[in-house]
PAZAPA-4460 file (N, C-alpha, C; in steps of 0.05 Angstrom, whole numbers, plus 32768, in hexadecimal, padded with zeros to 4 digits):
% residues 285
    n_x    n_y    n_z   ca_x   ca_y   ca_z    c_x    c_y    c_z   seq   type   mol
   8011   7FE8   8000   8000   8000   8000   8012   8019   8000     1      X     A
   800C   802D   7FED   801E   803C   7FF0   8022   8054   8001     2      X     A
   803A   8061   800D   8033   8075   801F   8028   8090   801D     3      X     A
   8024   809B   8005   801B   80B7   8000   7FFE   80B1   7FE2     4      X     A
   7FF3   80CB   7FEF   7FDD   80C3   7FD5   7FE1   80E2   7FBF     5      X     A
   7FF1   80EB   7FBC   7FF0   8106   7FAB   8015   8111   7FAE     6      X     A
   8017   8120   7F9F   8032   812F   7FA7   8031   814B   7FBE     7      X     A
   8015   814A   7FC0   8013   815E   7FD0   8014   8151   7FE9     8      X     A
   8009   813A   7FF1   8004   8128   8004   802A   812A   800B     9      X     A
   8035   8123   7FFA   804F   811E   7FFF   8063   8139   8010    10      X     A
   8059   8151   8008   8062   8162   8003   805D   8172   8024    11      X     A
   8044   816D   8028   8039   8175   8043   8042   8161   8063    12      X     A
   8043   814A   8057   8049   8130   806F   806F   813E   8070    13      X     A
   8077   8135   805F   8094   813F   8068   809A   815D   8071    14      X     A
   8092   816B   8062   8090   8183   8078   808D   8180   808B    15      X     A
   806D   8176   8097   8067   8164   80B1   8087   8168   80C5    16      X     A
   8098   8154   80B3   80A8   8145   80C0   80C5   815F   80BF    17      X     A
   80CC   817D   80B5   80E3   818B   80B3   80ED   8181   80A0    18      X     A
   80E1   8176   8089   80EF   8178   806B   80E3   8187   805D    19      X     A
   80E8   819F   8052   80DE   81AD   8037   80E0   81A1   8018    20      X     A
   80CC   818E   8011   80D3   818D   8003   80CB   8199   7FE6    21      X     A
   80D8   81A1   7FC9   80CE   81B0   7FB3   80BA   819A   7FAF    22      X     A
   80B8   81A0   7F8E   809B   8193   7F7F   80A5   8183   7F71    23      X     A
   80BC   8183   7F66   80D2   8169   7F5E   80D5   8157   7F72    24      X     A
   80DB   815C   7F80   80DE   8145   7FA3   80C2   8139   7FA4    25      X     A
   80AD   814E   7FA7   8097   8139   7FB0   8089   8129   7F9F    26      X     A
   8093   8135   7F82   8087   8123   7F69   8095   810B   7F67    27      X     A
   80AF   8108   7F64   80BE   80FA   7F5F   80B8   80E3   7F76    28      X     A
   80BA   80E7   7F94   80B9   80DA   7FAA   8095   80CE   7FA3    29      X     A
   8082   80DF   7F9B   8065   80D4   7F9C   806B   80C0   7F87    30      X     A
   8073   80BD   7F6E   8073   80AD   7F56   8082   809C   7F5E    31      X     A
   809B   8098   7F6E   80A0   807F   7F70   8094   8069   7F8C    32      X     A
   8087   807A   7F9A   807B   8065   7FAD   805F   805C   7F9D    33      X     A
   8053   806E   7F92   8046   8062   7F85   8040   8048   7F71    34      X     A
   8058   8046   7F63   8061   8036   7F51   8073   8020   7F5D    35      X     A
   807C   8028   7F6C   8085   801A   7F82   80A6   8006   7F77    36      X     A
   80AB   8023   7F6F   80C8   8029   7F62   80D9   8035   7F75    37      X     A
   80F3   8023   7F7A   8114   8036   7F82   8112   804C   7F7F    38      X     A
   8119   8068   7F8B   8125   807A   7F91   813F   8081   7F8D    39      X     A
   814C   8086   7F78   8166   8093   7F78   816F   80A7   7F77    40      X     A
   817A   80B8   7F91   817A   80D5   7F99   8197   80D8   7F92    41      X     A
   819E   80E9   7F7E   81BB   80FB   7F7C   81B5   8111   7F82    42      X     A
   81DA   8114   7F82   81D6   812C   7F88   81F0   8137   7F9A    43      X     A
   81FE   8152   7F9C   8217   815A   7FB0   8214   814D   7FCE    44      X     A
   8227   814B   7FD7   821E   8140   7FF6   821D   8161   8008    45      X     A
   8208   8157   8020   81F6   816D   802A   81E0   8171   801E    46      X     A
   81D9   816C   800E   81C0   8173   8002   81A3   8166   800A    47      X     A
   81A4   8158   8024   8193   8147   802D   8182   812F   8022    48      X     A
   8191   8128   800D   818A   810A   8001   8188   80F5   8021    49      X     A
   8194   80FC   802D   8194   80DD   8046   817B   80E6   8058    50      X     A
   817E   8102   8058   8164   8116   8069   813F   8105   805A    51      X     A
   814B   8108   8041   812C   8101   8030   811D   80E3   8039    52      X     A
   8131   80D8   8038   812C   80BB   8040   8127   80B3   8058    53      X     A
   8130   80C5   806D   8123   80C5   8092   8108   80D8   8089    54      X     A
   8108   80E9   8085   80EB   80F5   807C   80D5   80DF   8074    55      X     A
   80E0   80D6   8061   80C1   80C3   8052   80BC   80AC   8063    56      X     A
   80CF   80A8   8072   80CC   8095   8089   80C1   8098   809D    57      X     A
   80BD   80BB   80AE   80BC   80C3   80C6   8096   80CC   80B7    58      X     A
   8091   80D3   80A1   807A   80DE   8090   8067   80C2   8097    59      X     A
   8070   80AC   808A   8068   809A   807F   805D   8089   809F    60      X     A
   806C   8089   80B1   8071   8076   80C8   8077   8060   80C6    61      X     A
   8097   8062   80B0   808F   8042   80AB   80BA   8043   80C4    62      X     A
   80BE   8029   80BF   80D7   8023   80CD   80ED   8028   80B2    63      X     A
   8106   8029   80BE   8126   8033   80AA   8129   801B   80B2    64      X     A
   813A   8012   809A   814D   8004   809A   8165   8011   808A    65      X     A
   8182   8016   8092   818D   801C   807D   819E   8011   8077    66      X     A
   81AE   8011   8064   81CC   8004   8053   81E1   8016   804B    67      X     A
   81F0   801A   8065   8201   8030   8057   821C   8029   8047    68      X     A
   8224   8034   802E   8233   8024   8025   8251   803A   802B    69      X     A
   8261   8023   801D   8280   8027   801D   828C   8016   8010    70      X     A
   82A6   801F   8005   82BA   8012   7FFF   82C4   7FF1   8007    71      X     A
   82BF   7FE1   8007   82CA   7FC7   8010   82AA   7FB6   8017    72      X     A
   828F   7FC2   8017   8278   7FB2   8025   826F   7F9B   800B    73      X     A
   8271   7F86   801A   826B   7F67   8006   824C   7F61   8015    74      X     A
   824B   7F51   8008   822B   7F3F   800C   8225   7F3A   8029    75      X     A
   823B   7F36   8031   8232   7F2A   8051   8231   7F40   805F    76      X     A
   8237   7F59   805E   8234   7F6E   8069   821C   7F7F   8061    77      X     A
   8207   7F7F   8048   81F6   7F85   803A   81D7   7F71   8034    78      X     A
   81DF   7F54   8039   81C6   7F46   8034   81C9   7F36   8049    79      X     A
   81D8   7F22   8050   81DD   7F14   8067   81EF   7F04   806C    80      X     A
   81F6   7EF8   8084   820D   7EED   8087   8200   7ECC   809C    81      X     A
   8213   7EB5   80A0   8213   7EA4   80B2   8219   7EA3   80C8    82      X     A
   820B   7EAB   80E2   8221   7EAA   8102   822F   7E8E   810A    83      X     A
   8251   7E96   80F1   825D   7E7F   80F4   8262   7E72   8115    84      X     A
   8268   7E87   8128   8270   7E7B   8139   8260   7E6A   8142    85      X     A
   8241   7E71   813F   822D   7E61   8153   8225   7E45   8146    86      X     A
   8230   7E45   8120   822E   7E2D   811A   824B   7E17   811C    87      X     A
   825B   7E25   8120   8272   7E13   8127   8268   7E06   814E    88      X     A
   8261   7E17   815A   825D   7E0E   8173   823E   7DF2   8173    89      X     A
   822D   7DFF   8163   8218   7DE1   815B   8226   7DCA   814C    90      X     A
   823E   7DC8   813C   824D   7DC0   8128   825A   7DAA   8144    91      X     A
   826A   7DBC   8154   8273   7DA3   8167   8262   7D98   8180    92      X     A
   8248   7DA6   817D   8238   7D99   8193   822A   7D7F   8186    93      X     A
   8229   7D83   8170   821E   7D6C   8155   8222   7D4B   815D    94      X     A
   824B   7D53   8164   8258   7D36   816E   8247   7D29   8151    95      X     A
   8250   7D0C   8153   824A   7D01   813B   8231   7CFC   812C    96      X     A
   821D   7D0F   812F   8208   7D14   8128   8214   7D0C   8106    97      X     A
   8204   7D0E   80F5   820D   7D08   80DA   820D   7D2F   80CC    98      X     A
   821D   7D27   80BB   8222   7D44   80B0   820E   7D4F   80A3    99      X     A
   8200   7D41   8097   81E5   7D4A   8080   81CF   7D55   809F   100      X     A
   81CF   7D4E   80A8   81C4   7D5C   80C6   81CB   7D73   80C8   101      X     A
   81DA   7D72   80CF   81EC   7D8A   80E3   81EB   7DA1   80CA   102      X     A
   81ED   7D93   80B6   81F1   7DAD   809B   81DB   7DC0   8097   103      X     A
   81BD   7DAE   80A1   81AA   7DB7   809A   81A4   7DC7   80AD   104      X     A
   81AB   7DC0   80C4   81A2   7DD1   80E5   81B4   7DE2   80DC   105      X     A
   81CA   7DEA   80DB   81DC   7DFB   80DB   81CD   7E19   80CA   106      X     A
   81CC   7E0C   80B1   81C6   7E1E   8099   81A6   7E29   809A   107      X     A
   8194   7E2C   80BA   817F   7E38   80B7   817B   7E50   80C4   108      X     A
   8168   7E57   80C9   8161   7E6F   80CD   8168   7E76   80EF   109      X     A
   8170   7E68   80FA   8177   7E6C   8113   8199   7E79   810B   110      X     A
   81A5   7E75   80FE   81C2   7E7E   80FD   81BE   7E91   80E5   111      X     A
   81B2   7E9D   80D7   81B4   7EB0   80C6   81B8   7EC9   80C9   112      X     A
   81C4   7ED7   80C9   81C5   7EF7   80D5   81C0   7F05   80BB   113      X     A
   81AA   7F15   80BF   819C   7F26   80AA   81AC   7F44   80AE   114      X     A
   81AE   7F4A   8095   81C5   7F64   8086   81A7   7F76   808A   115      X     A
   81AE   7F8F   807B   819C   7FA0   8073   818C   7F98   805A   116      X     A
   8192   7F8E   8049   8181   7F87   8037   816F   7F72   8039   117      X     A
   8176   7F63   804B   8167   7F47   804C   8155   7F53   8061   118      X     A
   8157   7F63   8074   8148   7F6B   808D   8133   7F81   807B   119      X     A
   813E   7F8C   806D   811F   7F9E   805D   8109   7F8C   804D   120      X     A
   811B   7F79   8040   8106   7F68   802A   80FE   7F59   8046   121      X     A
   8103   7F52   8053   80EC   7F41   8075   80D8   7F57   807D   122      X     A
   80DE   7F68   8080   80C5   7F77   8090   80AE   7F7A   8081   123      X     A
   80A1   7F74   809A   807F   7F78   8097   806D   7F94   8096   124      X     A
   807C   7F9F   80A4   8074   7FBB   80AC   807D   7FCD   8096   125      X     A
   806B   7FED   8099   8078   7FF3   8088   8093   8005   8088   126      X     A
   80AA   7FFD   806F   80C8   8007   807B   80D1   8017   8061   127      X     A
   80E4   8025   806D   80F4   8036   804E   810B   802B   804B   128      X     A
   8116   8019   803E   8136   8014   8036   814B   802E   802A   129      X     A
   8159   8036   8037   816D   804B   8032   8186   8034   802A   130      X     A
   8197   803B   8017   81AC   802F   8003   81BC   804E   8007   131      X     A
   81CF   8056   801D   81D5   8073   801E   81F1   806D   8011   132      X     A
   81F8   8088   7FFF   8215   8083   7FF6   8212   806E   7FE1   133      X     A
   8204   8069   7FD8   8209   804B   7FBB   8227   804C   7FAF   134      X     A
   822A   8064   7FAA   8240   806C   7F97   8259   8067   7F9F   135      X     A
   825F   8065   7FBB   826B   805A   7FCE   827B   803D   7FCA   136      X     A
   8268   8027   7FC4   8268   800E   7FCD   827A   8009   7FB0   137      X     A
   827B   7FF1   7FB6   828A   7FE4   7F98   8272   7FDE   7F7F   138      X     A
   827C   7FD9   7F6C   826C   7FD2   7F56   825A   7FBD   7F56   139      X     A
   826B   7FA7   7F6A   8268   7F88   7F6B   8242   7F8D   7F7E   140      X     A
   8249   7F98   7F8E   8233   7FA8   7FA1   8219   7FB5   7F95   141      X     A
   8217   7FB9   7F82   8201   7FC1   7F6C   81F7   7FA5   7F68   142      X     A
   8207   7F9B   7F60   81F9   7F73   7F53   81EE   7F6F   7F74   143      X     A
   81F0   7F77   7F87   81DD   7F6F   7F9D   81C8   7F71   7F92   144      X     A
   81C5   7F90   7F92   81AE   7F9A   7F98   8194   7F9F   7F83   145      X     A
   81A4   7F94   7F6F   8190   7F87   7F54   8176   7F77   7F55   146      X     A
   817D   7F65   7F5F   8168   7F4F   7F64   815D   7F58   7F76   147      X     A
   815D   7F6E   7F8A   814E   7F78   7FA7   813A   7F84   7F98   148      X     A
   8152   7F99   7F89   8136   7FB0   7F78   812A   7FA4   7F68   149      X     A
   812E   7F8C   7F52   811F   7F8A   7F3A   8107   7F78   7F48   150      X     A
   8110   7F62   7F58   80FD   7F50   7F5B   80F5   7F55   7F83   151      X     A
   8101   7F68   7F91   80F8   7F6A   7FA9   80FE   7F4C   7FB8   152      X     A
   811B   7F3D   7FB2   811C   7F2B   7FBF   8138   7F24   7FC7   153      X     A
   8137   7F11   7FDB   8158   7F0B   7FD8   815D   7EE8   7FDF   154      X     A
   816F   7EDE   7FCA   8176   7EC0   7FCB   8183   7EB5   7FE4   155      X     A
   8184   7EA9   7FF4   8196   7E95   8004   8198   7E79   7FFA   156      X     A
   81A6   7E78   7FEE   81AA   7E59   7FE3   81A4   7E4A   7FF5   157      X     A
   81A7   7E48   800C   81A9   7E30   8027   8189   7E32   802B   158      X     A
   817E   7E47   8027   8160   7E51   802D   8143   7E44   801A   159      X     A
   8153   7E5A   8000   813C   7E5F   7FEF   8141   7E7E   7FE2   160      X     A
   8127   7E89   7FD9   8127   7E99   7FD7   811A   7EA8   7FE6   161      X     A
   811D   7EBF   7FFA   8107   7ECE   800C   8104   7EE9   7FFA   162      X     A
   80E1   7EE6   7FF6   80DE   7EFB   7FE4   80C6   7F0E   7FFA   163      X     A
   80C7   7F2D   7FEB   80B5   7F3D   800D   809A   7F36   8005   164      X     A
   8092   7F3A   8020   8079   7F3B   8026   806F   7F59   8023   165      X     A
   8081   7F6E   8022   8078   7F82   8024   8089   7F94   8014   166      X     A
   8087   7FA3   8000   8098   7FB1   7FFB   80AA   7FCA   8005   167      X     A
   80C2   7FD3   8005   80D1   7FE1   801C   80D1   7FFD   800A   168      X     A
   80CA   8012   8014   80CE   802A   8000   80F5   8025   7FFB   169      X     A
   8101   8030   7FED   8114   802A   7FE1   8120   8046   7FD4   170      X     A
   8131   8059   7FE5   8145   806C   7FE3   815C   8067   7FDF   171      X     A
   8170   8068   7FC0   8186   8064   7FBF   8195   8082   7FC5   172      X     A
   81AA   8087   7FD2   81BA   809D   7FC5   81D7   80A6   7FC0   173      X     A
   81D8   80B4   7FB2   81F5   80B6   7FA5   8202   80CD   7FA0   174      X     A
   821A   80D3   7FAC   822E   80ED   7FAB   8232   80EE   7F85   175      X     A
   822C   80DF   7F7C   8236   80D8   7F5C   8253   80E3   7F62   176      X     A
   8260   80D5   7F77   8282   80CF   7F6A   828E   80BC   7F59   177      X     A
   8278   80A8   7F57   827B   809C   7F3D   8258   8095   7F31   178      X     A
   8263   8087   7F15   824B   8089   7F05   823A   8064   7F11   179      X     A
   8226   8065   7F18   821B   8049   7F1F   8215   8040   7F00   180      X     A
   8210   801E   7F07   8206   8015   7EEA   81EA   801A   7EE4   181      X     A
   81F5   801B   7EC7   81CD   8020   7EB5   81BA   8008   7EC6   182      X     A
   81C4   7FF3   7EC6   81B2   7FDB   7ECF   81A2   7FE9   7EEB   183      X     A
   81B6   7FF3   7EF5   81A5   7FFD   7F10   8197   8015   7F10   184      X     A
   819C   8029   7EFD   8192   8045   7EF9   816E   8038   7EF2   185      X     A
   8168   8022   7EDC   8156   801B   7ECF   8145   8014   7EEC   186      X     A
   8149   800C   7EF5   8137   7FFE   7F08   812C   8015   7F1F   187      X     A
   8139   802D   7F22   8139   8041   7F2D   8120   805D   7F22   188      X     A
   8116   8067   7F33   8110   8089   7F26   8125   8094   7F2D   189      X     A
   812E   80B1   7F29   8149   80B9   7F2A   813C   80D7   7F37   190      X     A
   8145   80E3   7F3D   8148   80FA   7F4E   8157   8108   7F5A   191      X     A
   8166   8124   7F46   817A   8132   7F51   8179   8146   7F63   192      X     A
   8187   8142   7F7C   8180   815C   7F91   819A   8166   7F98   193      X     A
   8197   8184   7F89   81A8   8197   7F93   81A2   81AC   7FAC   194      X     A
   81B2   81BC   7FAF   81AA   81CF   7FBF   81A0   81DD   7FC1   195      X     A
   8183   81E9   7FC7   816F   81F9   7FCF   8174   8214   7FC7   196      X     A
   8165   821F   7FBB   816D   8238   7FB3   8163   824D   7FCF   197      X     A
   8162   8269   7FCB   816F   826C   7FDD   8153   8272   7FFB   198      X     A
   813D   8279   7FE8   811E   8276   7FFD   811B   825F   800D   199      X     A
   8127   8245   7FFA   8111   8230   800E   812C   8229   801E   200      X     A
   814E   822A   8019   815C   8233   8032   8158   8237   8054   201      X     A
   8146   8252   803B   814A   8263   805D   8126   8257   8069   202      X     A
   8119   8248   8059   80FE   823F   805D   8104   8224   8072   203      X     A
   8119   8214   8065   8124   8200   8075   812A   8205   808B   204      X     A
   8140   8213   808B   814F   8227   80A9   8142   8235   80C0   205      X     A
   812C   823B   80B8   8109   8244   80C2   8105   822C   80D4   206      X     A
   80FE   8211   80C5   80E9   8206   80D0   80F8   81EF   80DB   207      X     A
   8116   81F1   80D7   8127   81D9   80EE   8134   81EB   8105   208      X     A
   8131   8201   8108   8137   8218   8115   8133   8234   8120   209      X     A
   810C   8226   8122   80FE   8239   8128   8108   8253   813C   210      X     A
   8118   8254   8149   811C   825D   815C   812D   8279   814A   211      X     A
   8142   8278   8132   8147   828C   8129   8135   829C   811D   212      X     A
   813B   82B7   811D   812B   82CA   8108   812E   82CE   80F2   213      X     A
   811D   82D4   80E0   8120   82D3   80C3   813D   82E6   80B9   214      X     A
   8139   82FD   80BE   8159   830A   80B5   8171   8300   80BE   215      X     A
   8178   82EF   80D3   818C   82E0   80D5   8190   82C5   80C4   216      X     A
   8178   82B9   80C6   8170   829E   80B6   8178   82A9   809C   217      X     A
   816F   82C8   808B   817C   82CF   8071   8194   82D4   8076   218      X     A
   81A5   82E0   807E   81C5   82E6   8082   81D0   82CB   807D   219      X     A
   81CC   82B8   808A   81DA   82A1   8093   81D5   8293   8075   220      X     A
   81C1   8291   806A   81B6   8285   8048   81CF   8295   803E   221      X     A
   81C7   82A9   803E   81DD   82BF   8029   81F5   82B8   802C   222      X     A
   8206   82B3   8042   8226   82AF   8048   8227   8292   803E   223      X     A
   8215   8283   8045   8219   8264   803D   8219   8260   801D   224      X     A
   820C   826A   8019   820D   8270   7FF0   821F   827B   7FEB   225      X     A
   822A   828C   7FF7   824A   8296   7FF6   8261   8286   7FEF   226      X     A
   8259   827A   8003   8269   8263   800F   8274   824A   7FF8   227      X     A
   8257   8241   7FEE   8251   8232   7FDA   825D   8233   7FB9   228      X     A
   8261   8250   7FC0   8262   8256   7FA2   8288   8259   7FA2   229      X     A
   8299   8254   7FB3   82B7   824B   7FBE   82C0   8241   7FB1   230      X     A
   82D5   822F   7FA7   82DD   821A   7FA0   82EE   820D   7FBC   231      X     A
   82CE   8204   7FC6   82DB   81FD   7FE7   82DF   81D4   7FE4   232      X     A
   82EC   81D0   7FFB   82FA   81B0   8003   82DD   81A1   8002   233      X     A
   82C3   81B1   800F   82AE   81A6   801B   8299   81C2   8022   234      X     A
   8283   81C0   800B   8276   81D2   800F   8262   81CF   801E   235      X     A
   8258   81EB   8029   8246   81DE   804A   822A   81CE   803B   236      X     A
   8221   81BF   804F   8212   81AE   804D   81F3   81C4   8057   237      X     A
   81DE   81B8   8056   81C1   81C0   805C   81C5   81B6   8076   238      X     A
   81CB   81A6   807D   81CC   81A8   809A   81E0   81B1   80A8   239      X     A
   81F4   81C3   809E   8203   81D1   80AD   81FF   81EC   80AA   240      X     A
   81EA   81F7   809A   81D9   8208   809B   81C4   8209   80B4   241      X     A
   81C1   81F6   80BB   81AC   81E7   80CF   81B8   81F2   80E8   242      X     A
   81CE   81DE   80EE   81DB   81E0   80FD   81F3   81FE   8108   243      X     A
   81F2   8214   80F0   8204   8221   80F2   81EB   8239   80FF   244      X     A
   81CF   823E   80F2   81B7   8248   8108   81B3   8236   811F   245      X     A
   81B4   8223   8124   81B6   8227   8146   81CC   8228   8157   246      X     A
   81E5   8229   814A   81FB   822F   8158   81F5   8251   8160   247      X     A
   81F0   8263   814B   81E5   8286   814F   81DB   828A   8165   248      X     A
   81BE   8270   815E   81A6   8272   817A   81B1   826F   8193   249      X     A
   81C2   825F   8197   81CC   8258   81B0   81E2   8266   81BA   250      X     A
   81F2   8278   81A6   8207   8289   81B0   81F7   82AE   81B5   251      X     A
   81DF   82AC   81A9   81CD   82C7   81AF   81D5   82DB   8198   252      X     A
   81DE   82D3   8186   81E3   82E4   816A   81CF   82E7   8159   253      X     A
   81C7   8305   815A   81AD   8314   8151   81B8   831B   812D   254      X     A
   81D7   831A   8131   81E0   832E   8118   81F7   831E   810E   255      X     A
   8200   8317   80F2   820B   8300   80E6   8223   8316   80D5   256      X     A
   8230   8320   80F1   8243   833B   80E1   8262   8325   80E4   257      X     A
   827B   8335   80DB   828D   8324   80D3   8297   8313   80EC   258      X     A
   8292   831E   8101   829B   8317   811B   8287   8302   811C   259      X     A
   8277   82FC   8115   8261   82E2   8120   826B   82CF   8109   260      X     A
   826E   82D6   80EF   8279   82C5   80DD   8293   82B3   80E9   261      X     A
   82A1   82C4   80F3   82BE   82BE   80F2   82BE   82AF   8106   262      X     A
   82B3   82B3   8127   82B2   82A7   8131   82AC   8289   8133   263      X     A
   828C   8288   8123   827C   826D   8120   8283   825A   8102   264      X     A
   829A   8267   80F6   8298   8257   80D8   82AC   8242   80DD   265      X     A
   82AD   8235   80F3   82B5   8213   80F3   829C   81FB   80F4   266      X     A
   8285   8211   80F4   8267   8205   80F9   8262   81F6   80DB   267      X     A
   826B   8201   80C3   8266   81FC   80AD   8278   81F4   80A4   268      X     A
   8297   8201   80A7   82AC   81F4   8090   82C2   81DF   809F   269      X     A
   82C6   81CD   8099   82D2   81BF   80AF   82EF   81B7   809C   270      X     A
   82F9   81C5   8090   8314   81C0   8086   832C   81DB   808B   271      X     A
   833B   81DB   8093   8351   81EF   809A   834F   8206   8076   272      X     A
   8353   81F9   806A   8354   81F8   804D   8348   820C   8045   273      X     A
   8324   8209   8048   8314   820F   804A   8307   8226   8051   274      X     A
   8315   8224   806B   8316   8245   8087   8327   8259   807F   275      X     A
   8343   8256   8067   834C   826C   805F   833F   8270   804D   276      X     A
   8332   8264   803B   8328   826C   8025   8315   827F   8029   277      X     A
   8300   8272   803E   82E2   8283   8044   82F4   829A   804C   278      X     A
   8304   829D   8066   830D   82B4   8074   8318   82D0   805B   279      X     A
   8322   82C3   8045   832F   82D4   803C   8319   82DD   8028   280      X     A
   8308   82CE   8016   82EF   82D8   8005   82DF   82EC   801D   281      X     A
   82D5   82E9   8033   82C7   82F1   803B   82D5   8304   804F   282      X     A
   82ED   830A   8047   82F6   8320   8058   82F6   8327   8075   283      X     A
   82F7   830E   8081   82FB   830A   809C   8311   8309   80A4   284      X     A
   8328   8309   8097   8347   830E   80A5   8351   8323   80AA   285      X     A
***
């Protein structure tokens, strides 16, 4: 059953929840639960691709599961693995039980330890599968996640096949530091999220940080677009926007003059590199 009935529906629940989202976001997000199609969010990092996917979750009430990827993650870290130790310890309690026994007790569901992918295609309830970072993982790591997305299932040879009972909403996302395969783009809707121009910013900054006032909430948009437009190590993120208004709130800064800059801009830029660059564009030295 799906979790939204309109894009407006979509558009209003996550707000609900402190996500703003545009009319691209809530279309894109309505058409694929609907269809009951993958999610694949690009896009710069900071841009709250990982934010979208706790949203439609926190909107929806359904449970996360997520998969976060990296460099080196194989199958047993992603779909599932065997708790060898506990079958070597049944293995010598066996004593000369016959082996075709022991093989079969060994290899069930009492010793299986369920990954993130095998734990989303199980649930009953309703859940959002987050795939954060795809772009991350190795190539080999895509051929997982093929058969999850095309057919919603996953093989255990020793098992069977366990296919869901329920389908998992399904958010991929990706820094695009590298290019994923067509095979997986196909199976996907696609959805690029950049950074907010500069109203729904300070619209965002508003409503995760009620507590600032609007002409500070604009100053702080304005320097951060500043900021952005750098050829910086690591450009600030939406949530260090977030985070850089309630650092203000909490230090009692009414006025975002160079002295409040200078002081608070480790809130946003976190590279040495970085801090001369802003300091010297923005004439804080």
């Amino acid at each position: 059953m799906p979790f939204f009935t309109s894009p407006d529906d979509v558009r209003e629940r996550l707000a609900a929840t402190g996500y703003l989202a545009d009319d691209a976001i809530a279309t894109t997000v309505f058409v694929a639960d609907a269809l009951g199609k993958p999610l694949l969010v690009e896009g710069p990092a900071g841009t709250g691709k990982t934010e979208l996917a706790k949203a439609v979750a926190t909107a929806a009430g359904a449970g996360m599961v997520r998969l976060q990827c990296y460099e080196g993650l194989d199958e047993a870290r992603a779909l599932y693995e065997w708790n060898y130790r506990k079958q070597l310890l049944r293995i010598q309690a066996a004593g000369d039980q016959a082996w075709e026994e022991t093989h079969d007790d060994i290899f069930s569901e009492e010793f299986l330890l369920s990954r993130p992918l095998l734990t989303a295609i199980r649930q009953t309830d309703p859940t959002v599968l987050l795939v954060d970072e795809t772009d991350k993982a190795d190539v080999e790591v895509e051929g997982l996640l093929l058969e999850v997305l095309s057919d919603f299932q996953v093989t255990v040879p020793e098992l069977g096949t366990i296919e869901a009972v329920r389908r998992p909403f399904v958010v991929l996302t990706s820094n695009a530091t590298r290019e994923l395969s067509e095979a997986l783009k196909r199976r996907c809707l696609f959805l690029h999220v950049d950074y907010p121009d500069a109203e729904r910013e300070k619209a965002i900054v508003m409503t995760r940080v009620p507590e600032v006032v609007e002409d500070l909430a604009e100053a702080l948009v304005r320097t951060i677009r500043t900021l952005r437009a750098l050829e910086l190590k690591k450009a600030p993120s939406i949530a260090e926007s977030i985070d850089w208004a309630r650092t203000l709130v909490v230090l009692g800064v009414a006025d975002l003059d160079e002295e409040a800059v200078a002081r608070t801009l480790g809130v946003v830029l976190k590279h040495s590199s970085d801090h001369v660059r802003a300091t010297k564009e923005l004439g804080l030295a």
